[in-house]
N, C-alpha and C positions, 0 to 999 in steps of 0.2 A: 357117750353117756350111757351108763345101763343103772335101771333100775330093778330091783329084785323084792318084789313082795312075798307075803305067807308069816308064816308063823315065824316069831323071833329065830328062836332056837335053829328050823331046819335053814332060816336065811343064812346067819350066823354062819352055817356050816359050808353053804352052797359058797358064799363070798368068800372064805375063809380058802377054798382048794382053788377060785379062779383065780386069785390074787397070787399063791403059791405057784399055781403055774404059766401068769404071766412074768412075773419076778421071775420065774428059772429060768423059763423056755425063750425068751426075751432080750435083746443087750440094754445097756442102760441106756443108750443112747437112742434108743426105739420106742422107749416108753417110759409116762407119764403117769404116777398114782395118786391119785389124789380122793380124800373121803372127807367128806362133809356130812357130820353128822347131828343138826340139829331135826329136831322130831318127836316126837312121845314116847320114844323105846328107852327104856333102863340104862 
């Protein structure tokens, strides 16, 4: 489980390049994405 605080925006961005390089770097069979996004952000 990882949790990522701070300001939308630079979240957004942080999540957005670990996600890209768990998906590449990863086989599918290794890993699991899953996002749950209820909360008060936009």
């Amino acid at each position: 489980m990882l949790s990522v605080l701070g300001r939308p925006n630079h979240v957004r961005d942080i999540v957005r390049a670990l996600l890209c390089q768990v998906a590449v770097l990863h086989a599918p069979d290794d890993v699991l994405i899953a996002v749950e996004t209820s909360g008060g952000g936009n």
